[in-house]
C-alpha positions as CSV (number, residue, x, y, z in Angstrom):
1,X,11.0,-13.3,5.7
2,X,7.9,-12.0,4.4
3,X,6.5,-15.3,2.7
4,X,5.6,-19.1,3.5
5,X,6.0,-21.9,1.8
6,X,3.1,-22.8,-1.5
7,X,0.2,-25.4,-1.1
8,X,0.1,-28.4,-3.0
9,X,-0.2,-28.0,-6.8
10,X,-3.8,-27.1,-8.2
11,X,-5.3,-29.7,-9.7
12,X,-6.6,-27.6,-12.7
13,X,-4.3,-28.3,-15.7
14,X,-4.2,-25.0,-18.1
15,X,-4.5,-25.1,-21.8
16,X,-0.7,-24.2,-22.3
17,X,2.1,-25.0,-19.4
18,X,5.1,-24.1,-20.8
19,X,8.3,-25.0,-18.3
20,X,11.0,-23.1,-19.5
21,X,13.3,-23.6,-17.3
22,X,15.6,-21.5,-19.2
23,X,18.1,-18.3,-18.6
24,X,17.5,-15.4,-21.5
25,X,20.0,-13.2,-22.5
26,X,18.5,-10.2,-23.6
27,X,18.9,-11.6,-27.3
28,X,17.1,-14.7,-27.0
29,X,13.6,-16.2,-26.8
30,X,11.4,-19.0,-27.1
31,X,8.8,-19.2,-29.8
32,X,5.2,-20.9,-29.2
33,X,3.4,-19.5,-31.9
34,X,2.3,-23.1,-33.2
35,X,0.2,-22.9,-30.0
36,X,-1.8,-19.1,-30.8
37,X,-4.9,-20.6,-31.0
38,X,-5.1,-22.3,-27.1
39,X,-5.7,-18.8,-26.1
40,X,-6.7,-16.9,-29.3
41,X,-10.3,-15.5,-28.1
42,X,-9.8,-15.9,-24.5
43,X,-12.2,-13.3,-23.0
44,X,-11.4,-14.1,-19.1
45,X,-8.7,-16.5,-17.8
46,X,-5.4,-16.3,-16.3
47,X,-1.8,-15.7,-17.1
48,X,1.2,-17.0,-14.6
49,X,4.6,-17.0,-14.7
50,X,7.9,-18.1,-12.3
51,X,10.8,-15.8,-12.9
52,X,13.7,-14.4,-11.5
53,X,16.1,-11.0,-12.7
54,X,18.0,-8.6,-11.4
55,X,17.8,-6.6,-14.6
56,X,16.2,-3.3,-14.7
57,X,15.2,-2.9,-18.3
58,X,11.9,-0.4,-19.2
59,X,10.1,-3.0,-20.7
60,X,11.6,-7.0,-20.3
61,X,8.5,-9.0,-22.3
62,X,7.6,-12.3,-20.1
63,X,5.0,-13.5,-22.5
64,X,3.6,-11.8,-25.2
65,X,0.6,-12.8,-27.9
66,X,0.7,-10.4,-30.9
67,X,-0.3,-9.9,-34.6
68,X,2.7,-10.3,-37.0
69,X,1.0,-8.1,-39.5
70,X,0.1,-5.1,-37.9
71,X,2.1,-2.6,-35.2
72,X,0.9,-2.4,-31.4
73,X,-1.5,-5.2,-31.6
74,X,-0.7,-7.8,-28.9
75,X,-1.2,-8.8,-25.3
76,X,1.4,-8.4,-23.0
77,X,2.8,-9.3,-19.3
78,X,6.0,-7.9,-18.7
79,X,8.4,-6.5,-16.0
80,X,9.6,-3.2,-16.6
81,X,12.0,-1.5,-14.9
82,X,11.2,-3.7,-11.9
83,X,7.6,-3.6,-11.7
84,X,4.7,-5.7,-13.3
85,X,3.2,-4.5,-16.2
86,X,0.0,-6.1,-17.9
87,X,-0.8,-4.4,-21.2
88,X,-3.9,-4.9,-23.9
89,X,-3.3,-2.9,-27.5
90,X,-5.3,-3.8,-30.9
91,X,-3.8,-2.1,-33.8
92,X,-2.7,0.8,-31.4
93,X,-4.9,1.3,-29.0
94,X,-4.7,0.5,-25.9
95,X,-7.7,-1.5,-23.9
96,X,-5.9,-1.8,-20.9
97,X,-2.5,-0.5,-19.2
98,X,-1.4,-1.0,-15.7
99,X,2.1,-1.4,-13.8
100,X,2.4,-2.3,-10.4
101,X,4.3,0.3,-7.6
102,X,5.8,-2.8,-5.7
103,X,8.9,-4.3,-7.7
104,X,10.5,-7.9,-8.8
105,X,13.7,-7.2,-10.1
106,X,15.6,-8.4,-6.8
107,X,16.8,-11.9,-8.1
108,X,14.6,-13.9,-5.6
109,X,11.9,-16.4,-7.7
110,X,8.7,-14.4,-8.0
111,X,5.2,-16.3,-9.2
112,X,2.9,-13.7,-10.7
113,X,-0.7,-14.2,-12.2
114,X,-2.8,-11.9,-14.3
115,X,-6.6,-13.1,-14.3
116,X,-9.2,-11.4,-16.0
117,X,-13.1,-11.7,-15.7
118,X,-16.1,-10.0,-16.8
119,X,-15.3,-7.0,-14.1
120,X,-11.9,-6.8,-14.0
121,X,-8.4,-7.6,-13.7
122,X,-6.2,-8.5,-10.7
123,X,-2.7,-8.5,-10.3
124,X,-1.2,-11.5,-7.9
125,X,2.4,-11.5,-6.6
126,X,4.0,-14.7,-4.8
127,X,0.2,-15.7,-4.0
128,X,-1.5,-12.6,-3.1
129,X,-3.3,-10.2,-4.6
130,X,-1.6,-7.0,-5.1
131,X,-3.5,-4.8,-7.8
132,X,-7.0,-4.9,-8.6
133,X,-8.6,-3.0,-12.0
134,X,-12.0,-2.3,-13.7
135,X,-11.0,-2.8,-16.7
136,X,-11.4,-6.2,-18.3
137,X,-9.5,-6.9,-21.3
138,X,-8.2,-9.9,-22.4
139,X,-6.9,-12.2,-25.5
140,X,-10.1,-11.5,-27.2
141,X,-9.9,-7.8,-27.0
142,X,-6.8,-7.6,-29.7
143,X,-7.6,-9.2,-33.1
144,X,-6.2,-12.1,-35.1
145,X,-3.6,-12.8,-33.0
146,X,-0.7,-14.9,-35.3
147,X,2.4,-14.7,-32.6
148,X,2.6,-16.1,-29.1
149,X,6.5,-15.8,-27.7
150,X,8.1,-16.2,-24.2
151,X,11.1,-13.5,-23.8
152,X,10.6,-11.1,-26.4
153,X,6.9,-9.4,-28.7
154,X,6.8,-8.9,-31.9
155,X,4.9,-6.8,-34.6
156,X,5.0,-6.0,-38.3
157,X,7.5,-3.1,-37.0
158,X,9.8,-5.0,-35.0
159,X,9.3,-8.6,-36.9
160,X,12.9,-9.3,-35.0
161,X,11.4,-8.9,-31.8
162,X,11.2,-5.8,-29.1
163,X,10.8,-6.1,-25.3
164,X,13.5,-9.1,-24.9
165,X,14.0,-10.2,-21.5
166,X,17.3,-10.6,-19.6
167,X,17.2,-13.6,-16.6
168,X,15.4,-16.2,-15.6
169,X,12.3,-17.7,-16.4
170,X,11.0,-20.9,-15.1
171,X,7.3,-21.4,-16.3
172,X,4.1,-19.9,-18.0
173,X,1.0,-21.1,-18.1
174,X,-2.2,-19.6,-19.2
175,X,-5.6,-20.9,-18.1
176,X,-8.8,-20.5,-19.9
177,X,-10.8,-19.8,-16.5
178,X,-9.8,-17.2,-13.9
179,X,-8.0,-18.9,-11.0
180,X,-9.3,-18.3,-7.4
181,X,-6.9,-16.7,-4.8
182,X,-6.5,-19.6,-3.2
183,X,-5.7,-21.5,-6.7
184,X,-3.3,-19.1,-7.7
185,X,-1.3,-19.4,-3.9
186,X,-1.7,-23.2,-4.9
187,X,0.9,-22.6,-7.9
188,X,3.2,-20.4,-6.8
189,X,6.8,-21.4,-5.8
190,X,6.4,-19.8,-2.4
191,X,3.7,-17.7,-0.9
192,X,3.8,-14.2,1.2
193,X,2.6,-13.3,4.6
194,X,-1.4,-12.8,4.3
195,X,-0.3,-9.1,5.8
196,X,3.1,-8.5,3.1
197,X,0.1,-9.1,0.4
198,X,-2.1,-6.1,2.1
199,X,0.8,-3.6,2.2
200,X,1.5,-4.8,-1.4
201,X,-1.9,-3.8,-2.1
202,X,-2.1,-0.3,-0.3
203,X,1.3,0.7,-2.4
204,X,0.0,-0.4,-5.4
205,X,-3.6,1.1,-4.5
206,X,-4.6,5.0,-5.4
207,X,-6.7,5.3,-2.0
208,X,-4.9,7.5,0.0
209,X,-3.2,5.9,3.5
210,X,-1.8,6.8,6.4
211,X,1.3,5.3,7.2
212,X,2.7,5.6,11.2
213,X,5.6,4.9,12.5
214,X,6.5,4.5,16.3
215,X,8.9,3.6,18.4
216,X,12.0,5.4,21.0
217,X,14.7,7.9,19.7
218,X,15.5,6.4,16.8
219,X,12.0,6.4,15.1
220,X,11.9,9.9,16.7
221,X,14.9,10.7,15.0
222,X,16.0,12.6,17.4
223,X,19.8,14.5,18.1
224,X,21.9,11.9,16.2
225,X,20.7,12.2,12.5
226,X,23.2,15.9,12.4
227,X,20.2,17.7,10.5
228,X,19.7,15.3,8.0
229,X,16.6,13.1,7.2
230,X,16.1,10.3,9.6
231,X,14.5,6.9,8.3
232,X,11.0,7.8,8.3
233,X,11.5,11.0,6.6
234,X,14.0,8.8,4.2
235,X,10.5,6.5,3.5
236,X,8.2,9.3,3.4
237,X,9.9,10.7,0.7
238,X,10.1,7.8,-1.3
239,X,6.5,6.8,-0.7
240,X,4.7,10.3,-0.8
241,X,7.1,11.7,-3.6
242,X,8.8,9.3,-5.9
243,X,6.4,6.5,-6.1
244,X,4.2,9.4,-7.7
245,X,0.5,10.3,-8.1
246,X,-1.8,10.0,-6.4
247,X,0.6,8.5,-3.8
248,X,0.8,12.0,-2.8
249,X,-1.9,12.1,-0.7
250,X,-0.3,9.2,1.6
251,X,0.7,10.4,5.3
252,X,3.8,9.1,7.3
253,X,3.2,9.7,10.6
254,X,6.3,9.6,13.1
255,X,4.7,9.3,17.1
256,X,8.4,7.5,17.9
257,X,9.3,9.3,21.3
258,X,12.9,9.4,23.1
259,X,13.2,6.9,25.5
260,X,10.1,4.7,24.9
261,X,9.5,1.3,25.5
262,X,6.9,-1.5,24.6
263,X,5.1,-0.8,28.2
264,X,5.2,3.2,27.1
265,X,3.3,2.6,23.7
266,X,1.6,0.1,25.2
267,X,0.1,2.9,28.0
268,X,-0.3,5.1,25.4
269,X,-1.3,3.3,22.0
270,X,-4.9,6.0,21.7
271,X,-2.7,8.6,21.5
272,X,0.2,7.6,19.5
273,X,-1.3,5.3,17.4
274,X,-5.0,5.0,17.0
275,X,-6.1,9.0,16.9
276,X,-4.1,8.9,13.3
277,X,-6.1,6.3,12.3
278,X,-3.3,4.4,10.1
279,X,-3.6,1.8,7.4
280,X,0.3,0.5,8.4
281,X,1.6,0.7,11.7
282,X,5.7,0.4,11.9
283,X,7.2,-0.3,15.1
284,X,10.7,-0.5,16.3
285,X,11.1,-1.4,20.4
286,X,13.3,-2.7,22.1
287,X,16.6,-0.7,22.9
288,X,15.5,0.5,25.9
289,X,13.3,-2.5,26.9
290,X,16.3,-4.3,27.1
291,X,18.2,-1.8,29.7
292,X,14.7,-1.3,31.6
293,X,14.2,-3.6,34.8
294,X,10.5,-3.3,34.6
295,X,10.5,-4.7,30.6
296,X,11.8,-8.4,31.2
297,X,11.7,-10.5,28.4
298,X,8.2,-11.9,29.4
299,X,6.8,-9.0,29.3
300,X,8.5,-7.5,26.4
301,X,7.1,-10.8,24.7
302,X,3.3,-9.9,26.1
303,X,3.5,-6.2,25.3
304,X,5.0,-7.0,21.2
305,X,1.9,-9.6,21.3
306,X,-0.6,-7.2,22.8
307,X,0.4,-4.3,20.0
308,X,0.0,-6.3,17.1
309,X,-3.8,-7.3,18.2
310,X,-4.4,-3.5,19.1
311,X,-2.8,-2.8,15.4
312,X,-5.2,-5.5,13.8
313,X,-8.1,-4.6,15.8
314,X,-8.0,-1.0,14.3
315,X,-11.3,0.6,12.6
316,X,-10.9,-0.4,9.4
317,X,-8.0,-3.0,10.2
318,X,-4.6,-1.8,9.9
319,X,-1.5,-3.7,9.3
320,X,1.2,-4.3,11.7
321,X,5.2,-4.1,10.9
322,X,8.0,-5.2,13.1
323,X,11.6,-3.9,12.8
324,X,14.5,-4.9,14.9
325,X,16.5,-2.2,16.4
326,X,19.9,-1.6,15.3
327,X,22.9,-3.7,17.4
328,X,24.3,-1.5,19.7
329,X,28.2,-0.9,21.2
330,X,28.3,-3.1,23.9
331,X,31.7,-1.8,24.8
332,X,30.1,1.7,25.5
333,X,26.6,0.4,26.4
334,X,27.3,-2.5,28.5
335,X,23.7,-2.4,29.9
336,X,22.1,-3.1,26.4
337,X,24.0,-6.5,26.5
338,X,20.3,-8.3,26.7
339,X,19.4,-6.6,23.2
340,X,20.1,-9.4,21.5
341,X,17.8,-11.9,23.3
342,X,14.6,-9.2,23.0
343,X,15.5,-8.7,19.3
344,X,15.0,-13.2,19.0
345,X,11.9,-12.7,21.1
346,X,10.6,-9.9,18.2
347,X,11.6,-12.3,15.4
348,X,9.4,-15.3,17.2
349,X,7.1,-13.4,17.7
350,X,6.5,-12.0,14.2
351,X,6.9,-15.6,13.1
352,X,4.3,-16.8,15.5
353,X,1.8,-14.4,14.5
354,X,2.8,-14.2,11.0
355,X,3.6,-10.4,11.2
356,X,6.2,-8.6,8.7
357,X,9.6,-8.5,10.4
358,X,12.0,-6.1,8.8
359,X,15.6,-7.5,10.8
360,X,17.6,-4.3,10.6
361,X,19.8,-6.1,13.6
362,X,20.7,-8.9,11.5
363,X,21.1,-7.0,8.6
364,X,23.6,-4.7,10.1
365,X,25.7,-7.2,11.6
366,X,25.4,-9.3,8.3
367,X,27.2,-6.7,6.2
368,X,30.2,-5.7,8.7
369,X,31.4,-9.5,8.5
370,X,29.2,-10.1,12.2
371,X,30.3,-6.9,13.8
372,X,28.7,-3.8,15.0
373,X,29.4,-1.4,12.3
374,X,30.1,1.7,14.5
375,X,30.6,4.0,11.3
376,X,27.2,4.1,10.9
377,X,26.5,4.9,15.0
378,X,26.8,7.8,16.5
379,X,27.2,7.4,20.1
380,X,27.4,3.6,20.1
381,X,23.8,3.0,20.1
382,X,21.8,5.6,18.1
383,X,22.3,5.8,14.3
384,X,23.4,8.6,13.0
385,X,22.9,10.1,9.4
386,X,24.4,7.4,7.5
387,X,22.7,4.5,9.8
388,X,19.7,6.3,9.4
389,X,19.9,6.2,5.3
390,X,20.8,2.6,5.9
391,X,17.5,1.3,7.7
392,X,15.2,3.6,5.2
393,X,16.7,1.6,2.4
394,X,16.2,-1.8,4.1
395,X,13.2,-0.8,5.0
396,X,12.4,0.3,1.1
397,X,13.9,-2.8,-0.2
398,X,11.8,-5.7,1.8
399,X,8.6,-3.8,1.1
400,X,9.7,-3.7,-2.5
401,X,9.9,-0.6,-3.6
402,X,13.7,0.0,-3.7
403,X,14.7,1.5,-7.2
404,X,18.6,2.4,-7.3
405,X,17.9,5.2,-9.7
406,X,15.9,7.0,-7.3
407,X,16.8,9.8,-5.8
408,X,16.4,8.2,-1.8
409,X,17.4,4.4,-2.8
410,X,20.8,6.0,-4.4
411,X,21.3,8.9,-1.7
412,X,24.9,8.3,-0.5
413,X,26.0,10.6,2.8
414,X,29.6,12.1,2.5
């Protein structure tokens, strides 16, 4: 999993903590306007909320101040279609505007915090910081604010309400000081991987990044796939293309060669990893590791421990990503029978060094009722096409940027 548990409560109280506890409909709401003027004139502090939703809505308000008398006049933090939108408007125009690339909309219970100071604002997801501004607008920058309401915004053009929000949503609280990182971590019902928070931050960044994948013949994509995209070209298109500008000036880099193991990338990590200088390295071992005399499990263990320090120890730093290899037939392969020990030793040892473990090996067996799903194979052991399509989207999904509208996350192979 990409998170770990929260600290202990901050000890900071906020000067409104409203604990909703309570499952909107897309109709409903909850209306604090009695309490405007706790945050009325606020020119840095913090917003948080605990939610949850699987609804995909353009704009689904989570708390919005506004002016009843006049349109587009309110401040607003909202999820829209999936991502996390923060939003500054005074009788129309708008101070401030930002949405994050990374998504919420997965049903799992999400903490996010907006602070604002004198510089800037910055975005936080389940306790890290994911988006970072210039711009620095706040309660103060929109004018006689007369409405505060959880669920839903309104203005003198939608008195009823606009923006109304469909799930669930557990607190808000707004503070009239600007939470440190470590505050905000302190307050969240759970809190990511340290590393899960940087790759958060490079989606949602519009610095260009080279993004590498490595790995054996299924990285390399190679033969099985039938002339269709394999799973890094499935994420590349996603990332470079349909996350949009300037995103298009990302790289994905695939150095995954036939027949590698751990000891192979290992030998030769200058040339397939560090000449491209990456900001995210994916890699997928193990396959033939566990078929290979000369990989035992101890050193499988050493060599997953050595890449991840070579990843981190980058110029620059760069952020290491573990993915399981796909089960195999065992029936066909009978010498891979060990793949599922080395695919435990991975998941310890992205636990033990607090890496990002994608589990496609799990997953796989997960959804075919604990069985090898051999439609999506197509020898036994390499993924074909379909399997293929089926890691990018896993892949998509836990780093959060899975959309089902898109053209990759709904791609379905005859």
């Amino acid at each position: 999993m990409p998170f770990r548990r929260a600290f202990a409560a901050s000890p900071m109280p906020p000067v409104l903590d409203h604990r909703v506890e309570r499952v909107y409909d897309g109709q409903s709401y909850t209306d604090l306007s009695t309490e405007i003027t706790k945050v009325r004139g606020l020119a840095a502090g913090t917003i948080l909320v605990t939610f949850s939703t699987t609804s995909r809505n353009p704009a689904m308000t989570l708390v919005s101040a506004s002016d009843r008398t006049r349109p587009a006049t309110d401040v607003t933090a909202c999820i829209s279609a999936g991502r996390l939108q923060f939003s500054v408007r005074d009788n129309g125009v708008v101070k401030q505007n930002h949405l994050t690339r990374t998504m919420y909309d997965d049903g799992i219970l999400h903490t996010v915090a907006i602070t604002v100071t004198g510089s800037g604002t910055t975005f936080y997801a389940d306790g890290r910081r994911v988006l970072t501004t210039g711009q620095a607008n706040f309660f103060g920058s929109a004018a006689n604010l007369t409405a505060l309401n959880i669920a839903r915004s309104v203005d003198s053009e939608h008195p009823g309400g606009e923006g109304f929000y469909s799930g669930t949503i557990k607190r808000v609280a707004i503070y009239d000081r600007v939470l440190s990182a470590r505050e905000v971590a302190a307050v969240s019902v759970r809190v990511d991987l340290v590393d899960f928070g940087t790759i958060s931050s490079i989606l949602n960044s519009s610095t260009p990044a080279v993004w590498l994948t490595t790995g054996d013949s299924i990285t390399h994509g190679a033969l099985w796939t039938n002339g269709w995209r394999s799973y890094t070209e499935h994420f590349q298109e996603r990332l470079r293309w349909e996350l949009g500008k300037p995103k298009h000036s990302d790289f994905v880099i695939d150095t995954g060669v036939s027949a590698s193991t751990t000891n192979d990338l290992v030998a030769k990590f200058a040339e397939r990893v560090s000449a491209f200088q990456p900001k995210v390295v994916s890699i997928m071992l193990g396959t033939n590791d566990a078929a290979t005399a000369s990989t035992g499990r101890d050193v499988y263990r050493a060599n997953l421990r050595k890449l991840v320090a070579n990843v981190r120890a980058l110029p620059g730093g760069a952020v290491p990503v573990l993915q399981t290899p796909n089960p195999v037939d065992l029936n066909r392969w009978p010498n891979h029978t060990a793949l599922a020990d080395y695919v435990k030793i991975m998941r310890e040892v992205a636990e033990e060094l607090g890496v990002v473990l994608i589990d496609h090996h799990a997953y796989w067996l997960a959804t075919n009722g604990g069985t090898v799903p051999l439609h999506l194979l197509g020898d036994g052991l390499h993924p074909d096409q379909r399997g293929h399509l089926f890691i990018a989207k896993k892949m998509i999904r836990d780093l959060r940027v899975f959309d089902p509208t898109s053209r990759v996350c709904a791609l379905t192979i005859p």
